[in-house]
C-alpha positions in Angstrom: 28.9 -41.1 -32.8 29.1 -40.0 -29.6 25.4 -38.9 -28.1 24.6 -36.3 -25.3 23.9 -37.9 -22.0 20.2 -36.6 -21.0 19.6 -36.0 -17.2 16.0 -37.0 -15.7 15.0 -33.6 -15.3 15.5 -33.2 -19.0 13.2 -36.1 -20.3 10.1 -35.1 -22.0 7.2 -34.9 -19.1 9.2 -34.4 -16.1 9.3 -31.6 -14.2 12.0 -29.1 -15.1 11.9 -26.2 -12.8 10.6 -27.8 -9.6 8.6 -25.6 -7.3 10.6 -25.1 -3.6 8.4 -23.6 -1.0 9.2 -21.4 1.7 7.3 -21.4 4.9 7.8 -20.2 8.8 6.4 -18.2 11.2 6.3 -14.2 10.8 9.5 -12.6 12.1 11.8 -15.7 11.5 13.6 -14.5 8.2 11.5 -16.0 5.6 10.9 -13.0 3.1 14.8 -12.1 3.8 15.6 -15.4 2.9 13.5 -15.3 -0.2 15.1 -12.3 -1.4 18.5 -13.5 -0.7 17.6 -16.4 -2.6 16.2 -14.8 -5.7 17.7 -11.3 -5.5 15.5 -8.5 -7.3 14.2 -11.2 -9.7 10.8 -12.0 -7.7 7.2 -11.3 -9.0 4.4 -10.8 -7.3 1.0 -11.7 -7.9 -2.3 -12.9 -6.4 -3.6 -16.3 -5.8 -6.2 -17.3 -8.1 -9.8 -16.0 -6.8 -8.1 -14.4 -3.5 -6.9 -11.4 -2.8 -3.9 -13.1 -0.6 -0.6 -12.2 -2.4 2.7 -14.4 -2.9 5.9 -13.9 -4.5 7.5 -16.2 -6.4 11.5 -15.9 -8.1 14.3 -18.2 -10.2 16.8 -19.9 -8.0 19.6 -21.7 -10.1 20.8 -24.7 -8.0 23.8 -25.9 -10.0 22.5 -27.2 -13.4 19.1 -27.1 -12.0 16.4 -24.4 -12.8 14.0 -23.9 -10.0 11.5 -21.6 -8.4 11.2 -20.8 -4.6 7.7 -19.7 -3.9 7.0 -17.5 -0.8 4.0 -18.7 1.5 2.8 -16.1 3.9 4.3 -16.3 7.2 1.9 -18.5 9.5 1.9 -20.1 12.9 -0.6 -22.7 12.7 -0.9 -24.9 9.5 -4.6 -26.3 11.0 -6.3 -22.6 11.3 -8.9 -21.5 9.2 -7.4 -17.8 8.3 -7.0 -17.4 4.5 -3.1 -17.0 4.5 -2.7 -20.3 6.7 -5.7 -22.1 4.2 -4.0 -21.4 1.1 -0.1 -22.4 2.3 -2.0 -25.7 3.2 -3.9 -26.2 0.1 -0.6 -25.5 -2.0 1.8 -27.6 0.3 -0.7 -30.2 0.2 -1.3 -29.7 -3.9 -4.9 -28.9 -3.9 -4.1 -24.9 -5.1 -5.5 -24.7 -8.5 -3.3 -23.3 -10.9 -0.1 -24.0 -8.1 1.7 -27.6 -9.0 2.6 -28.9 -5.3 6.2 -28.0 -4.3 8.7 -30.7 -4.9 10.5 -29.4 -1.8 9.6 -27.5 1.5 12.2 -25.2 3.2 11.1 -24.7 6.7 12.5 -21.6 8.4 12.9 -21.7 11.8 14.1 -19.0 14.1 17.3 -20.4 16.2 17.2 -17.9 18.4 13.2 -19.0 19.4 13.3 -22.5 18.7 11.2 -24.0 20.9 8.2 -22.1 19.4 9.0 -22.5 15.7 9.0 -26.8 16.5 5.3 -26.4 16.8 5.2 -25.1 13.1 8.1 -27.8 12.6 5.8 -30.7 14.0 2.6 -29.9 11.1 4.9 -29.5 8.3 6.9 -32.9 9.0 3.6 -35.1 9.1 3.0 -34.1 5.6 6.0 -36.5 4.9 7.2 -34.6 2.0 10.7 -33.7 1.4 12.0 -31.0 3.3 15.0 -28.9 4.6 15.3 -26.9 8.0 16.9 -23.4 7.3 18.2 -22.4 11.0 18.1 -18.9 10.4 19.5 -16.2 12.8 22.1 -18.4 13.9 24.9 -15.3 14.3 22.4 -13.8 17.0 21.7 -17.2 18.7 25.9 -17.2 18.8 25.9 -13.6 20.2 23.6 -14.6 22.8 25.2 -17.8 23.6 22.4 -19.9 22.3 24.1 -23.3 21.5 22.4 -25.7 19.2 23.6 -29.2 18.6 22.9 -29.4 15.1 23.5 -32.8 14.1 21.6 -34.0 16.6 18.1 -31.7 15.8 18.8 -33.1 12.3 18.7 -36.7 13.6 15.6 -36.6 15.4 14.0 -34.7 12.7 15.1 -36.6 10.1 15.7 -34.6 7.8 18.9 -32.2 7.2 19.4 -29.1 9.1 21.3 -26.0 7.9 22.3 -22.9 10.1 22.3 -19.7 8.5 22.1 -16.1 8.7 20.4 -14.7 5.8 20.6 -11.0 6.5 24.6 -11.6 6.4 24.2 -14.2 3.5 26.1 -16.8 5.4 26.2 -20.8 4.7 23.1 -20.0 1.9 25.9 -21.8 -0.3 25.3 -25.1 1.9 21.5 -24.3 2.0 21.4 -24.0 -2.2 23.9 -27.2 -1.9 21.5 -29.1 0.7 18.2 -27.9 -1.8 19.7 -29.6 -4.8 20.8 -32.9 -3.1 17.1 -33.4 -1.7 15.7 -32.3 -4.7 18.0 -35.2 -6.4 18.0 -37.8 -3.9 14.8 -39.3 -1.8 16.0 -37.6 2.2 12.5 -36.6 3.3 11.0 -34.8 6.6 9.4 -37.0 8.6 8.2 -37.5 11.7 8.7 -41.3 13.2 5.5 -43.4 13.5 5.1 -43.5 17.4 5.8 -40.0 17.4 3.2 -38.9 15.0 0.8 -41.3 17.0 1.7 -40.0 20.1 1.0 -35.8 18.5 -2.2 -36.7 17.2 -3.7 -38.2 20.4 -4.6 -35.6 23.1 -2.7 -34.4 25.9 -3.4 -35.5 29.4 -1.1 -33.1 31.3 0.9 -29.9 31.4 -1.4 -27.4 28.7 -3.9 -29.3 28.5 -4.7 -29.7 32.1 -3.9 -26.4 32.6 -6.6 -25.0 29.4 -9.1 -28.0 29.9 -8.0 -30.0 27.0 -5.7 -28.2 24.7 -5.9 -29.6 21.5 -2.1 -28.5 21.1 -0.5 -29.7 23.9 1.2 -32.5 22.6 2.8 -30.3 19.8 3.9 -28.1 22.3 5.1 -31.0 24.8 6.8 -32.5 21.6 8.6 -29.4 21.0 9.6 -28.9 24.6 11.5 -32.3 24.6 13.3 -31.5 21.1 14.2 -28.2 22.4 15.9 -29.4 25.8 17.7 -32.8 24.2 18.9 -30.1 20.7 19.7 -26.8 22.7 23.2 -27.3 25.2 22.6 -23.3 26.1 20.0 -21.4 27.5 21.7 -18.4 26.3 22.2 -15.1 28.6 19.8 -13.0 29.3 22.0 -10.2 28.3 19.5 -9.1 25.5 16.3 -10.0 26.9 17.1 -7.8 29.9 18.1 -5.4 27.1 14.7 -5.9 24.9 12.6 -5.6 27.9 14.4 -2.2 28.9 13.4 -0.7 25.6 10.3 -2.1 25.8 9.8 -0.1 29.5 9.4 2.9 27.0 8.3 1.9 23.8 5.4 0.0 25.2 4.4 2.2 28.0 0.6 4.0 27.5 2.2 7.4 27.9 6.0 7.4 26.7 5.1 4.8 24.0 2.7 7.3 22.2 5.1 10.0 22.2 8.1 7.6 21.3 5.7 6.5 18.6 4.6 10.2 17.4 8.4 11.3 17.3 9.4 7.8 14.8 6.6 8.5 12.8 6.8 12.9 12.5 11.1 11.9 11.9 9.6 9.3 9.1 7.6 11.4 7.3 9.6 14.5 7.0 12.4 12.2 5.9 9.8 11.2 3.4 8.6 14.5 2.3 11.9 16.1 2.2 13.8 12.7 1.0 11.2 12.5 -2.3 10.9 16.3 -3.3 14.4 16.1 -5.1 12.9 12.8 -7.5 9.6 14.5 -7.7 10.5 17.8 -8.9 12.9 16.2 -11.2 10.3 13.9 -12.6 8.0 16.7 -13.1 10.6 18.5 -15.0 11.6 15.3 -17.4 7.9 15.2 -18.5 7.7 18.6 -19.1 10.6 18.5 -21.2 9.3 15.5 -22.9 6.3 17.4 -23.3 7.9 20.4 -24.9 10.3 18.1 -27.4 7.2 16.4 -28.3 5.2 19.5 -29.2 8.4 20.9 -31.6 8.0 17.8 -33.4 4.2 17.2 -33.6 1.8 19.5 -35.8 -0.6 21.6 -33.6 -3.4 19.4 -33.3 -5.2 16.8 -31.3 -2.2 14.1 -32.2 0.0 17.1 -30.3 -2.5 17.3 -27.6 -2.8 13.4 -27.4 0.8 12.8 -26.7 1.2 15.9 -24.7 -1.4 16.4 -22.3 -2.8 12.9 -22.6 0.3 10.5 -22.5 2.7 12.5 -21.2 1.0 13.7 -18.8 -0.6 10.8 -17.9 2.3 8.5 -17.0 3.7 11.6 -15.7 0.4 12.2 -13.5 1.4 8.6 -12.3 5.3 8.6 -12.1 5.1 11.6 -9.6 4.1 9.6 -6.8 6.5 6.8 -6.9 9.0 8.9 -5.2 7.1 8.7 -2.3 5.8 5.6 -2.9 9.3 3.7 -2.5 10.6 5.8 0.4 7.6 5.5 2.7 7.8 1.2 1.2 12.1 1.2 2.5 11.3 3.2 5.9 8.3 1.2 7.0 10.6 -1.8 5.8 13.1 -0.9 7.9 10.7 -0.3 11.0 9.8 -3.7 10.7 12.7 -5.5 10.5 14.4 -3.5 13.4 11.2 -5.2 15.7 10.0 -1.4 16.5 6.6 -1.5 14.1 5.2 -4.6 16.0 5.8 -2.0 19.2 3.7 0.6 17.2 1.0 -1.6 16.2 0.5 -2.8 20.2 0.8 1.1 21.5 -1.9 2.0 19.0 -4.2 -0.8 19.0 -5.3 0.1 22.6 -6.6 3.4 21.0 -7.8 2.5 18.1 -10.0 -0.8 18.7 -12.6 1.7 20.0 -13.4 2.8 16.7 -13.2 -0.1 15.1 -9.7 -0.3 13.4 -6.9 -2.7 14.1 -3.7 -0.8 15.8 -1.8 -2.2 13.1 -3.9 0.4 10.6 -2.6 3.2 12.1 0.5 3.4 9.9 -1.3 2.7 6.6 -3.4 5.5 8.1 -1.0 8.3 9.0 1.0 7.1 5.9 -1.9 8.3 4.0 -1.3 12.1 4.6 1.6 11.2 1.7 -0.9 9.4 -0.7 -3.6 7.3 0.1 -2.3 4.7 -2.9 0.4 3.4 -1.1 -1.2 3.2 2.0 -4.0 1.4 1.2 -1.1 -1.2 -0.3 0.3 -1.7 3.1 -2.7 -2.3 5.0 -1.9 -6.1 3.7 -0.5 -5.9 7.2 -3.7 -6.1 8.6 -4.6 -9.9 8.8 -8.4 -9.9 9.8 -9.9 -9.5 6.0 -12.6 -7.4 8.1 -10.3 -5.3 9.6 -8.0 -4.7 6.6 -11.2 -3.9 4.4 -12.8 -1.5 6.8 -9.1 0.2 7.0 -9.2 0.3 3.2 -12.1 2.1 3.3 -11.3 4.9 5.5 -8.1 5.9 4.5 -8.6 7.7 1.3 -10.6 10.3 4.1 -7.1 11.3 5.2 -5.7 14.3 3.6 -3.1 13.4 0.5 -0.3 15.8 -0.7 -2.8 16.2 -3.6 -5.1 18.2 -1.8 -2.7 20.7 -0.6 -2.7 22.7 -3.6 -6.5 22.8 -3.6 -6.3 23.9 0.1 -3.6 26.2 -0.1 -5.6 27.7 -2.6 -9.2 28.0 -0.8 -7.4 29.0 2.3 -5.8 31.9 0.6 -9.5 33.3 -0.7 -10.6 32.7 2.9 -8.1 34.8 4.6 -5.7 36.6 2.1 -3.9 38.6 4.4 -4.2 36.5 7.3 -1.4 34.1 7.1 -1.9 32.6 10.8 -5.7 32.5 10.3 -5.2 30.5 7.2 -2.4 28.3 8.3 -5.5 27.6 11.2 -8.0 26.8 8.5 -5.3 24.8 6.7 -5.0 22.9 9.8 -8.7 22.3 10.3 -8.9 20.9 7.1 -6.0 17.5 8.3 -8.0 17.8 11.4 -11.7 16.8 9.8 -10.2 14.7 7.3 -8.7 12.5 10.5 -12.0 12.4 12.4 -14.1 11.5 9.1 -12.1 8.3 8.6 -12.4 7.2 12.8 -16.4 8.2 12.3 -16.3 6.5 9.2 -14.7 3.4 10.5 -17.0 3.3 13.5 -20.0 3.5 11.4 -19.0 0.8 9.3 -18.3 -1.6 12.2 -21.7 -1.0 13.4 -23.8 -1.2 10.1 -22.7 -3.8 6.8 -19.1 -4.8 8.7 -20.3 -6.0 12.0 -18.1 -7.4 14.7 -15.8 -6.5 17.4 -12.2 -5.7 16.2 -9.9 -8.9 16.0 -7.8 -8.7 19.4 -4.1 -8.1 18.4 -1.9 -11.0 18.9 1.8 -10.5 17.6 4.8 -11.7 18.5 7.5 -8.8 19.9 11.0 -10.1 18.1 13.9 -8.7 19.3 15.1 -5.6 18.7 17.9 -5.7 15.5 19.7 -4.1 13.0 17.5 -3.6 9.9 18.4 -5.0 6.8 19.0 -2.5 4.1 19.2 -5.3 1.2 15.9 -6.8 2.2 14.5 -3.1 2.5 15.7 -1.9 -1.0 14.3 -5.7 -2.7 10.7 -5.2 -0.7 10.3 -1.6 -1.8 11.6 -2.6 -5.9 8.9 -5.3 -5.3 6.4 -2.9 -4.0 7.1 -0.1 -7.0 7.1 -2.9 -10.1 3.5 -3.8 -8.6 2.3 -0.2 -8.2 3.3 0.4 -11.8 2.2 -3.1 -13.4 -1.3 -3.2 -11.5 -2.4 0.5 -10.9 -0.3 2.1 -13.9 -2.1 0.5 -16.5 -5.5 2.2 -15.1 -4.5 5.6 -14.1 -3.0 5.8 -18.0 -6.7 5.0 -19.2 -8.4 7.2 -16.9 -6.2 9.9 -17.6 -6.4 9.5 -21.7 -10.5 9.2 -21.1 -10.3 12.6 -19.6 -8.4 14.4 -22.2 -11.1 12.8 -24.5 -13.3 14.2 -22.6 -12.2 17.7 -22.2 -11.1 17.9 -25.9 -14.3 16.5 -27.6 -16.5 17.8 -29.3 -14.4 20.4 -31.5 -15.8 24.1 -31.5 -15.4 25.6 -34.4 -16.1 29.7 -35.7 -19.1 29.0 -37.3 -20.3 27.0 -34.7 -20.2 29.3 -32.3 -23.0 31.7 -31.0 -23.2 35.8 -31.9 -22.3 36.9 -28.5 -19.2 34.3 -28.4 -18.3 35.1 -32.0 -18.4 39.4 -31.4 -16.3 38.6 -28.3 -13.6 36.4 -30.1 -13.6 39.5 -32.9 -13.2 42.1 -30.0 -10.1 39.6 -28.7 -9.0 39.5 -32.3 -8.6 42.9 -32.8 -7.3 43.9 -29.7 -3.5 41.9 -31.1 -3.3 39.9 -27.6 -2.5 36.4 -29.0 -2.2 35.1 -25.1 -6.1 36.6 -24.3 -7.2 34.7 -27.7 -5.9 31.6 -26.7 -7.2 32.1 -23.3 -10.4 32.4 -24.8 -10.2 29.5 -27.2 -9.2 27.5 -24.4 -12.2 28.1 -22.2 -14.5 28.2 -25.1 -13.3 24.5 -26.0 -13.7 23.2 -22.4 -17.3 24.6 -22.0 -18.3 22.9 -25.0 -16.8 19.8 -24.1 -18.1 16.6 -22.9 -16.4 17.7 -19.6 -17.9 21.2 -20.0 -21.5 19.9 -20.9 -21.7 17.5 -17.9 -20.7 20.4 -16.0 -23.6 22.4 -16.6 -25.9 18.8 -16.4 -24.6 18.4 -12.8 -24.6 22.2 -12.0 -28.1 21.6 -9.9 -27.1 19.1 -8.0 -24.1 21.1 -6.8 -25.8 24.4 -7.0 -27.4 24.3 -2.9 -23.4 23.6 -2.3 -22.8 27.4 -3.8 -20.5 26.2 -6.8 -20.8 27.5 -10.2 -21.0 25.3 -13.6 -17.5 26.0 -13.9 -16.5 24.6 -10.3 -19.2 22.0 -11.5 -16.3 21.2 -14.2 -13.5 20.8 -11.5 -15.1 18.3 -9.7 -15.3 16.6 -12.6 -12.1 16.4 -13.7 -10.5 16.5 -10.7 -11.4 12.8 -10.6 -8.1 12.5 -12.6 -6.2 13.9 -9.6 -7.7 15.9 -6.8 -5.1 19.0 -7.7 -6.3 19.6 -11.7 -8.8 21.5 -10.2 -6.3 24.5 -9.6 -5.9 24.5 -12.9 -9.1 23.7 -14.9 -10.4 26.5 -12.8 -7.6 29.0 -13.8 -9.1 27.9 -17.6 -12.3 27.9 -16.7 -12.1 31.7 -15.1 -10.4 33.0 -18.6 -6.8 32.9 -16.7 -5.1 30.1 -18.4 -2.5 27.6 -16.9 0.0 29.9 -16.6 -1.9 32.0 -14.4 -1.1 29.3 -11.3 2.9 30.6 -11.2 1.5 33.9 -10.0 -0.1 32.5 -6.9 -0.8 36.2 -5.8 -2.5 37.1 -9.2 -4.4 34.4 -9.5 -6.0 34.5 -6.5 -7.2 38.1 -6.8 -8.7 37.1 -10.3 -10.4 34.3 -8.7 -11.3 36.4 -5.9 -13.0 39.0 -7.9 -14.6 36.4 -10.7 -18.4 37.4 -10.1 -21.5 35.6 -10.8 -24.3 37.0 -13.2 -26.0 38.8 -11.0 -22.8 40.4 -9.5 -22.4 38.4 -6.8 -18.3 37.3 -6.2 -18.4 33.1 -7.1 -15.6 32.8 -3.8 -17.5 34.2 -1.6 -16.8 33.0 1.6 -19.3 30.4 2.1 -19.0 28.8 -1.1 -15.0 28.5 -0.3 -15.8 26.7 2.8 -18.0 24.5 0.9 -15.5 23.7 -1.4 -13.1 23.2 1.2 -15.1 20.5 3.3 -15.9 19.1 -0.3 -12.5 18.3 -1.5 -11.7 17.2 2.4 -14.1 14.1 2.4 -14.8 13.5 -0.9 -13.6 10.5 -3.5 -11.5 12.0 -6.4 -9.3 10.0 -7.6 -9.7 7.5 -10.0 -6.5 5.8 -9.7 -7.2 5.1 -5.8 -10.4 3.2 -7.2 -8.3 0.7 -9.4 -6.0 0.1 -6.2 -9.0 -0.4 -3.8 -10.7 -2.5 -6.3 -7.3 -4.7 -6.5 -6.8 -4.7 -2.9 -10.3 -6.1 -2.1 -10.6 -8.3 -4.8 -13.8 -6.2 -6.3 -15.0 -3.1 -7.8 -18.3 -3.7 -5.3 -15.9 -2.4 -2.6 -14.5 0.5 -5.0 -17.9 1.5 -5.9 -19.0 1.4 -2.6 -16.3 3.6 -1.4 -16.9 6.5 -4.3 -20.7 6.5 -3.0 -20.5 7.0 0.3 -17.5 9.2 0.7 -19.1 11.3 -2.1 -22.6 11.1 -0.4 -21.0 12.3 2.9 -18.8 14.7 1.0 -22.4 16.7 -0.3 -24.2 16.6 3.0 -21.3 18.0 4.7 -20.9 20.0 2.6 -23.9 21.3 2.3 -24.9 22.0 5.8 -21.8 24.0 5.8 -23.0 26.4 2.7 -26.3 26.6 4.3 -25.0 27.5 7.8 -22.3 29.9 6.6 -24.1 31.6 4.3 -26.9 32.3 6.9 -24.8 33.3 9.5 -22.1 35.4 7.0 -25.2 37.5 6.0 
């Protein structure tokens, strides 16, 4: 009988997918590298009891499974930063949870060599087994950058592979030279005397020249292996060409306005770009909605799937739209070299505030939704930094408040389009200042310390890569819905509990209510009936009764029990309250297609004692209200996974709540005094 012939990696106990790591500095290639490697097939996730994310993906090296495992990009393998800590723990094998890599793929930038050895020099006196990826080769070529290959892999020890991973080119010899390491024993080392000679410090050069740099002997090291490896220079052709962009998109004056026209082009594209997949979402679940209401009974199991479910994951879906076009455009920014530009031009602005310049775009991206932005201030390194960013941005005015202003602006001024379009405006404007107050204040009270100064590297201006943009925002989407759509589906089935429950039923209800239902009755309008039920059921409600249990506390702000109901359930999403006040007010839902009707109804809604409820204090109290305040649930869960704890989510709903009442309360006070 003739038996199968096992291969080690099959043997009971060994290793069968072996862990290859990736590592380099930023803006060598890794993460395009990685997603060339793994395709759409990565995952991402945090580190265990960190907040400092990795990706991870299959990579099928002939008959070999394995799994390439993305480190964050790093400089220096000694600092003490979280991001350089962990790739050291986990190269080195003390990462719980993280097996030690089997293999360590070192990505170096060909067309900066000389500054990537330094990396080169700490990875290769861990003595494990390694393989040089010598990426960007096709621009060292352009630029006449020759390197002698063989040689660099000689004195390395260790093999070295040129490629060009936005192109795709030789990762077939990179997959081939990963497998033969992984089978054979090759290893990265560094030779005895030179290891000796890089751990003793430098008498000359740096170190003279910095009083005893600790890394001058790296950096001498690296000098030498750069001048005996590289045959050419290069031209200066595209330095001459970088540094003439740069005369403009780095200058104080022109850079700002360069910057403000990338970013106003970037964010119509955005609005404009998502609309079409918005509306057409919005219409999917309403059909869904509708299909599953002809096949339910009337009833709460109707109402459950309908309003709760449906609209739920609905409620969530809406935004992803302009969660992956605002993902592929910043991608694209960044790998053209122009975002590191932006982050330089605005750090010298915003530093004396408190915030990093590279918080800007998280910042201004917030205007879209403040869920995505908050996800991309994991471009802020400082943990400081990035938290008091992540604090601040939900200030800035979402898409979901615009219905809720457009609808306070048109009680303010109803036939006083520029007027309103000015009061529209104020409301971006506060929103804006809030968060730069907001982030001042916290850099001077519980987040003390001056700003981290912003060192990055300018890389050279290049064509973006539209494969790595499409795999980083299909990356960014599966964790928005895997992390945050989970939550927003709970929230948003707790607040149909909420509004539905307790049930009001005829006998239940009070003489007045029940001679006014009779009066609706006989009158034949099913529509006012319904109306009626409808408003009846939410003022009874849990929703309804903590209404009227909170209507004190928001009674000196001039609102109602019934705009005490909106704030409520607003907390879903910022805009319900358009709606639950068109219930509330005895309109209905539909009432909100007639924007002109519904605003005259709401305009002439009067309070017991004949008073109008919109008066015009009261709107500009609600207006400031829904400006700075925290509602939206779902934003929580994302700031609470961001930061690693719902102290800092908590936090965040307090005081942009508290200072959401005070403001708005001095303005009720003020306008009212001065309006009468």
């Amino acid at each position: 009988m003739e038996l199968p012939v096992l291969r080690t990696e099959d043997l009971p106990g060994s290793r069968a997918h072996p862990i290859v790591a990736l590592i380099g500095n930023p803006n060598a290639g890794k993460s395009t590298l990685f997603n060339a490697l793994t395709g759409l097939r990565a995952t991402t996730a945090n580190y265990p009891g960190t907040t400092v994310e990795h990706r991870r993906g299959p990579l099928q090296l002939q008959a070999m499974s394995t799994t390439v495992l993305d480190l964050p990009g790093l400089y220096d393998l000694s600092s003490t930063a979280p991001e350089e800590s962990i790739a050291k723990r986990i190269l080195l094998g003390e990462m719980p949870g993280t097996p030690r890599p089997e293999l360590i793929v070192l990505v170096l930038d060909a067309t900066h060599l000389q500054r990537n050895l330094f990396l080169a020099s700490q990875i290769l006196e861990l003595n494990r087994p390694t393989v040089i990826a010598l990426n960007m080769a096709d621009l060292a070529e352009q630029n006449d950058i020759r390197i002698n290959i063989d040689r660099l892999s000689e004195i390395l020890h260790c093999p070295v592979v040129p490629i060009a991973a936005r192109s795709g080119r030789n990762l077939d010899e990179l997959r081939r030279s990963i497998y033969s390491t992984l089978r054979g024993t090759s290893r990265g080392t560094i030779p005895g005397e030179t290891a000796t000679a890089l751990s003793e410090p430098s008498t000359g050069g740096c170190a003279t020249a910095c009083g005893g740099c600790t890394y001058a002997s790296r950096h001498d090291w690296a000098e030498e292996i750069s001048n005996q490896t590289i045959d050419s220079l290069g031209s200066a052709n595209s330095l001459r060409r970088s540094l003439a962009i740069d005369q403009i998109a780095t200058h104080p004056v022109a850079g700002l306005i360069c910057f403000g026209l990338v970013m106003l082009a970037t964010f119509l594209v955005i609005f404009w770009l998502a609309r079409f997949p918005m509306d057409l979402i919005e219409r999917l679940f309403s059909w869904a909605a509708e299909v599953a209401g002809t096949f339910l009974p009337a009833g709460d199991l109707r109402s459950l799937v309908t309003n709760g479910l449906i609209g739920g994951v609905g409620g969530l879906l809406v935004f992803l739209p302009q969660i992956c076009t605002l993902f592929f455009f910043l991608s694209l920014l960044e790998d053209s070299g122009y975002l590191a530009r932006a982050a330089l031009i605005m750090d010298r602005i915003m530093r004396r505030v408190g915030l990093p310049g590279k918080a800007f775009v998280p910042l201004l991206s917030a205007h879209a939704c403040a869920i995505p932005a908050i996800m991309s201030c994991r471009v802020v390194e400082n943990r400081r930094d990035r938290l008091i960013a992540i604090l601040v941005i939900p200030l800035a005015s979402c898409s979901a408040r615009v219905p809720v202003y457009a609808m306070l602006t048109a009680l303010l001024f109803p036939a006083q389009p520029l007027a309103a379009s000015l009061a529209f405006a104020t409301a971006y404007f506060l929103g804006i200042a809030a968060a730069l107050v907001a982030a001042w204040c916290l850099r001077k009270t519980i987040l003390p310390g001056t700003t981290q100064p912003l060192l990055i590297e300018l890389p050279n201006y290049r064509w973006p890569s539209l494969r790595n943009a499409v795999s980083l925002t299909v990356d960014r989407a599966g964790a928005f819905l895997r992390n945050a759509g989970t939550v927003i589906l709970v929230i948003s089935l707790l607040l149909w509990g909420l509004a539905t429950y307790p049930k009001v039923s005829k006998d239940s209800l009070s003489v007045p209510h029940r001679t006014s239902l009779a009066q609706l009755e006989l009158s034949g309008n099913e529509a006012a009936v319904n109306r009626w039920w409808s408003q009846t059921q939410l003022e009874h409600s849990f929703a309804g009764r903590i209404g009227k249990a909170i209507q004190p506390v928001f009674a000196p702000l001039g609102f109602d029990w019934k705009m005490s109901v909106g704030v409520v359930t607003s907390f879903a999403a910022r805009e319900v309250v358009v709606s639950t006040l068109a219930i509330l007010y005895g309109m209905g839902e539909d009432a909100t297609e007639d924007g002109a009707g519904f605003y005259q109804r709401l305009a002439e809604t009067t309070r017991s004692d004949g008073t109008a409820v919109f008066n015009p204090a009261a709107c500009w109290s609600l207006l400031v209200f829904y400006v700075l305040a925290m509602q939206c649930l779902p934003t929580q869960a994302i700031t609470r996974r961001e930061t690693g704890s719902w102290k800092w989510a908590i936090f965040q709903l307090v005081y942009m709540t508290g200072l959401a009442y005070g403001a708005s309360l001095c303005t009720y006070q003020i306008a009212a005094r001065l309006i009468d």
